[in-house]
C-alpha positions in Angstrom: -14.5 -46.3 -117.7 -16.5 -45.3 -115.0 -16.5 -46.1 -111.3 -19.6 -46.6 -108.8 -19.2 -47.0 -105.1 -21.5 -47.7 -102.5 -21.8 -49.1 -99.3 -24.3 -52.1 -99.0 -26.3 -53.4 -95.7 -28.1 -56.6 -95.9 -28.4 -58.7 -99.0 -25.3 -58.1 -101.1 -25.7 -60.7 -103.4 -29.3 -59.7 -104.4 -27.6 -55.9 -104.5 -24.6 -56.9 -106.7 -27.2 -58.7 -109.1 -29.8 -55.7 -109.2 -27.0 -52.9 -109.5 -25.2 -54.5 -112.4 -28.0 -54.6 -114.1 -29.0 -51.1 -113.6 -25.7 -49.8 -114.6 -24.6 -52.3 -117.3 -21.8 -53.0 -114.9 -18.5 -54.5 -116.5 -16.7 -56.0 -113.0 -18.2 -56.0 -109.4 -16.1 -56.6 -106.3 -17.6 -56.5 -102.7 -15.5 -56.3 -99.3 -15.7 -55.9 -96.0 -13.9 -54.6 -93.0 -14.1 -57.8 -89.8 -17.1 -57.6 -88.0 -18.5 -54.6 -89.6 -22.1 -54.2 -90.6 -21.6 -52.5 -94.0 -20.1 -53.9 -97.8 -18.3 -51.9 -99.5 -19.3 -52.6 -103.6 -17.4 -51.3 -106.1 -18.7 -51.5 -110.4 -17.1 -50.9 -112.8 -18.9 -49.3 -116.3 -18.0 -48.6 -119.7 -20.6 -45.6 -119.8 -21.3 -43.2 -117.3 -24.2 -45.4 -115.0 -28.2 -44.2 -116.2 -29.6 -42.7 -112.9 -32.9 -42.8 -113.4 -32.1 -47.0 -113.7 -29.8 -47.2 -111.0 -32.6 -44.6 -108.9 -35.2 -47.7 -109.3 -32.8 -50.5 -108.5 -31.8 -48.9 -104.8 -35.4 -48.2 -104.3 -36.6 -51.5 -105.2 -33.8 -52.6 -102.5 -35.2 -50.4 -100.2 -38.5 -52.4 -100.4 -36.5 -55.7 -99.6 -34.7 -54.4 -96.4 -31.5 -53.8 -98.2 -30.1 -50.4 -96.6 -27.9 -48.3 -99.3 -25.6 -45.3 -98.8 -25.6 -42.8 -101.7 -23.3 -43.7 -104.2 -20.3 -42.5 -105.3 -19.7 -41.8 -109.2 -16.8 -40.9 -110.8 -15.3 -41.5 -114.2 -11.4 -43.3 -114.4 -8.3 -42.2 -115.5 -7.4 -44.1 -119.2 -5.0 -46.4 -117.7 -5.0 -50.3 -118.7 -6.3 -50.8 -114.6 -5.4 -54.8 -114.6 -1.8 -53.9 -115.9 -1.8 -51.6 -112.4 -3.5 -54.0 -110.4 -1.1 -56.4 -111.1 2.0 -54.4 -110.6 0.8 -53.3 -107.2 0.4 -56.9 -106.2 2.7 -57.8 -103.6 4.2 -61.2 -102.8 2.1 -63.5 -100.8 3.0 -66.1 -98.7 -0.1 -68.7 -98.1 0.7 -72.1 -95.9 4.0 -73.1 -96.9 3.8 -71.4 -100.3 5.5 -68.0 -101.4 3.1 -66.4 -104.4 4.9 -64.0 -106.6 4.3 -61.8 -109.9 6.8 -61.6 -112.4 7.6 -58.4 -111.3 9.1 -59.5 -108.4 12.7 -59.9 -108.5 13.4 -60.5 -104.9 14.1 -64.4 -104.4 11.6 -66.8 -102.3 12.1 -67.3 -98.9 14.2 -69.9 -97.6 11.9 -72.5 -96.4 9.3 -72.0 -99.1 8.0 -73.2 -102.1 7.7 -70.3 -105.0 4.6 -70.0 -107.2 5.4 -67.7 -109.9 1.8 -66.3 -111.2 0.6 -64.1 -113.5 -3.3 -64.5 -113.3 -3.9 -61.6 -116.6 -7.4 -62.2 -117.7 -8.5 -65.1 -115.6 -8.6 -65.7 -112.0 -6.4 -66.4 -108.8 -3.9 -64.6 -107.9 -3.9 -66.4 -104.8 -4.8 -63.1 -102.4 -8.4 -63.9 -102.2 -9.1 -66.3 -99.3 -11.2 -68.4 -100.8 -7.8 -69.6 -103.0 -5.9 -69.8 -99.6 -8.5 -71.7 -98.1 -8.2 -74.3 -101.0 -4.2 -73.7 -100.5 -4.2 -75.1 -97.5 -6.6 -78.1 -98.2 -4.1 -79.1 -100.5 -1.3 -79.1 -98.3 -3.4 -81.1 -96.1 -4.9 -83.6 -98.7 -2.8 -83.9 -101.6 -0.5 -87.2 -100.9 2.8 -86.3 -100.5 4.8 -88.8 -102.2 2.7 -91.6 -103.7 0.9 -90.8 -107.3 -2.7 -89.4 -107.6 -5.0 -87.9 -110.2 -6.4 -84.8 -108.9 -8.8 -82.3 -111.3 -8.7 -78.7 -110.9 -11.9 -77.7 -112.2 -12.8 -73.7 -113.1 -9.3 -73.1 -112.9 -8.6 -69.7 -113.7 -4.7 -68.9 -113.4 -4.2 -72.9 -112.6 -2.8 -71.4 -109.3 -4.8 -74.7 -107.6 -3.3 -77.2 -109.9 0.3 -75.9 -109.9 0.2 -75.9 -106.2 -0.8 -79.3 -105.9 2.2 -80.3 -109.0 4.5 -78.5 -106.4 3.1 -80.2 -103.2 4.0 -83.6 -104.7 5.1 -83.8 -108.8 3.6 -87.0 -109.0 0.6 -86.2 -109.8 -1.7 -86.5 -113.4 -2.8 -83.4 -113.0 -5.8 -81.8 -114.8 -7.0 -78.0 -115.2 -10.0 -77.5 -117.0 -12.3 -73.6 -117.3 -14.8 -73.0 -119.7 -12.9 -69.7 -121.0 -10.4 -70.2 -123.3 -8.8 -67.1 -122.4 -8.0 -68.7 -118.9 -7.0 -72.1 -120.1 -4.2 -69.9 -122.1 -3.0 -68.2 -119.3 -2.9 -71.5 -116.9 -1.0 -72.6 -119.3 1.3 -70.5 -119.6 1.6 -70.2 -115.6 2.5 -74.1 -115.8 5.4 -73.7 -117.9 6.6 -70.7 -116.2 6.5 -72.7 -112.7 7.8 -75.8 -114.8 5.3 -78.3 -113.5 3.7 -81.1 -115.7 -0.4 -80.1 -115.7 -2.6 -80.7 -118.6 -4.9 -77.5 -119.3 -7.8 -77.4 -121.6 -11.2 -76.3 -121.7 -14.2 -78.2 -120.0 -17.8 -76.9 -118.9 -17.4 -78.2 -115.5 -17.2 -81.8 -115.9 -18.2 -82.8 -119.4 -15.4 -82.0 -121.0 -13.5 -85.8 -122.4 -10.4 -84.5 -120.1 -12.7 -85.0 -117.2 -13.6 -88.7 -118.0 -12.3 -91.5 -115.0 -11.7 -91.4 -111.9 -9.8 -88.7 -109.6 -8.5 -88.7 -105.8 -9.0 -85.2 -105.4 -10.8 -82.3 -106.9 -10.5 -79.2 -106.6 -13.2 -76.3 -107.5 -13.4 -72.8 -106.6 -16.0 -71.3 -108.3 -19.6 -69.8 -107.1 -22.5 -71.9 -104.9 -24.9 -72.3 -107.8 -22.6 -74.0 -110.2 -20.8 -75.9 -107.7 -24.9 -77.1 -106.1 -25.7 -77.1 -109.7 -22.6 -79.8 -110.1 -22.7 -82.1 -106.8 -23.8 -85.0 -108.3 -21.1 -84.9 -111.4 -17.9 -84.3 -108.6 -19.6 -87.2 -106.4 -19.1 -89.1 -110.1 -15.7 -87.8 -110.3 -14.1 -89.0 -107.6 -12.7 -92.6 -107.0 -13.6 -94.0 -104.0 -12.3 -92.3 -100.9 -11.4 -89.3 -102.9 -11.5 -85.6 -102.1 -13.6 -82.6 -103.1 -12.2 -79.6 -101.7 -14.8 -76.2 -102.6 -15.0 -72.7 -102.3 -15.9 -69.9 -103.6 -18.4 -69.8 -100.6 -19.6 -66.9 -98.3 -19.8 -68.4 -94.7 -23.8 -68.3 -95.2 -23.5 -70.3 -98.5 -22.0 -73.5 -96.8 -25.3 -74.9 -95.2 -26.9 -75.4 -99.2 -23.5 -76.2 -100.8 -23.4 -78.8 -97.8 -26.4 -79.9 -98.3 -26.4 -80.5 -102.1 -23.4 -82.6 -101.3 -24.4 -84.7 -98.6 -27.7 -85.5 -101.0 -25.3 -87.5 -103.7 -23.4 -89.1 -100.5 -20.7 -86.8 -100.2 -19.4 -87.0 -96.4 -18.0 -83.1 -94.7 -15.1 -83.8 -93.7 -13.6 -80.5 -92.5 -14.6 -76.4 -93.2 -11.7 -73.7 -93.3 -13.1 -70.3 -92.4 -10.7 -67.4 -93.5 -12.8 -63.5 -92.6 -16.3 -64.3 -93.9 -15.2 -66.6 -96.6 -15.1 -70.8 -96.6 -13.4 -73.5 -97.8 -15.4 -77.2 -97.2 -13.5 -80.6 -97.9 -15.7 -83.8 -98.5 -14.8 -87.3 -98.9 -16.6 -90.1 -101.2 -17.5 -93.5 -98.9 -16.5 -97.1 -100.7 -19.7 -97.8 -100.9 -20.7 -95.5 -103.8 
């Protein structure tokens, strides 16, 4: 494996897309420091990145405004990097919840309510804000007593559905992705947090688990699929239900908004955590 780093001014998302593709990237993760000017973009490669590919790429970026520094490209120890990743994560404590690996032996807090998770191969790990910010709609939305149908759709680890299982058990809970290899681990991350949550595999919402009606839905995914899929949540939801999204950069919500409020979806609330967002909708009676 190889690593690429660079520092990114302007348009990441266009930057993320062109650099991939000039280095056959593997994985991509972009951050940023608060209130800082600059992305830091790391790929990952299985071959040593083509320069004379990735030399075009940053010029044509150039042409668009996007300012690059030079990168930085090294090759990677032959370590099983996910394994590491994983055993560096340290426990998190999100709302009233207290997220921990397996590798944690340490008990949970007094006061709050353990989420054992092992994301593996799919994701939420429940560090990335955009999961917190959907956390914490939960806690705010999901009933607390009384049963509901809620639909945890792209759910990765499950970390979504098995927070809402724990807020109030319930629940018919549903968590659908469209990789098998997540629906195993969700799976598996239900029974190891003991909570009742049928998992299978869905594109979005055509899968037959998806069929009736649902108080709230949950999806953390990207801002094309989830404008892309407006209309079918809007169809999902019982009247007076709840869509709670993410996935969202703060300059994605106007369009994600906007798709939403076209099928009659009603913003009820935004939850901004560093640059990302979490928006909350509600379905009118009328629809």
């Amino acid at each position: 494996m190889w690593q690429m780093a660079i520092q990114i001014k302007g348009n990441y998302d266009l930057a993320g897309e062109m650099l991939m593709a000039a280095v056959d990237g593997a994985s991509i993760s972009v951050l940023r420091a608060e209130k800082q000017d600059w992305w830091d973009m790391q790929i990952l490669t299985a071959q040593k990145p083509n320069m004379a590919r990735l030399t075009t790429a940053l010029d044509a970026l150039a042409d668009v405004g996007v300012e690059t520094a030079a990168p930085i490209i090294e090759p990677l120890a032959d370590i099983d990097w996910l394994e590491k990743n994983w055993r560096d994560l340290r426990p998190l404590s999100v709302g009233r919840f207290w997220i921990y690996g397996s590798h944690i032996s340490a008990p949970v807090p007094a006061g709050k309510i353990g989420i054992r998770l092992d994301a593996g191969q799919a994701f939420g790990s429940g560090h990335h804000a955009t999961t917190q910010g959907c956390i914490l709609a939960l806690e705010k939305y999901v009933p607390k007593s009384t049963p509901y149908r809620l639909a945890d759709v792209g759910a990765g680890s499950g970390i979504l559905a098995i927070a809402a299982a724990k807020i109030n058990p319930n629940g018919t809970i549903i968590a659908v992705d469209n990789d098998p290899i997540a629906v195993a681990v969700m799976a598996q991350n239900c029974r190891d947090n003991d909570v009742a949550i049928s998992c299978g595999v869905s594109d979005g919402y055509r899968g037959a688990m998806m069929r009736g009606g649902f108080d709230i839905v949950a999806a953390n995914i990207l801002p094309k699929p989830l404008i892309a899929m407006a209309a079918e949540a809007a169809a999902a939801l019982t009247a007076g239900g709840r869509l709670i999204l993410s996935g969202l950069n703060l300059p994605h919500g106007e369009a994600v908004a906007a798709a939403h409020d076209d099928v009659g979806l009603t913003l009820l609330e935004r939850l901004v955590i560093e640059d990302w967002l979490t928006l909350i909708f509600e379905k009118g009676a009328a629809q």
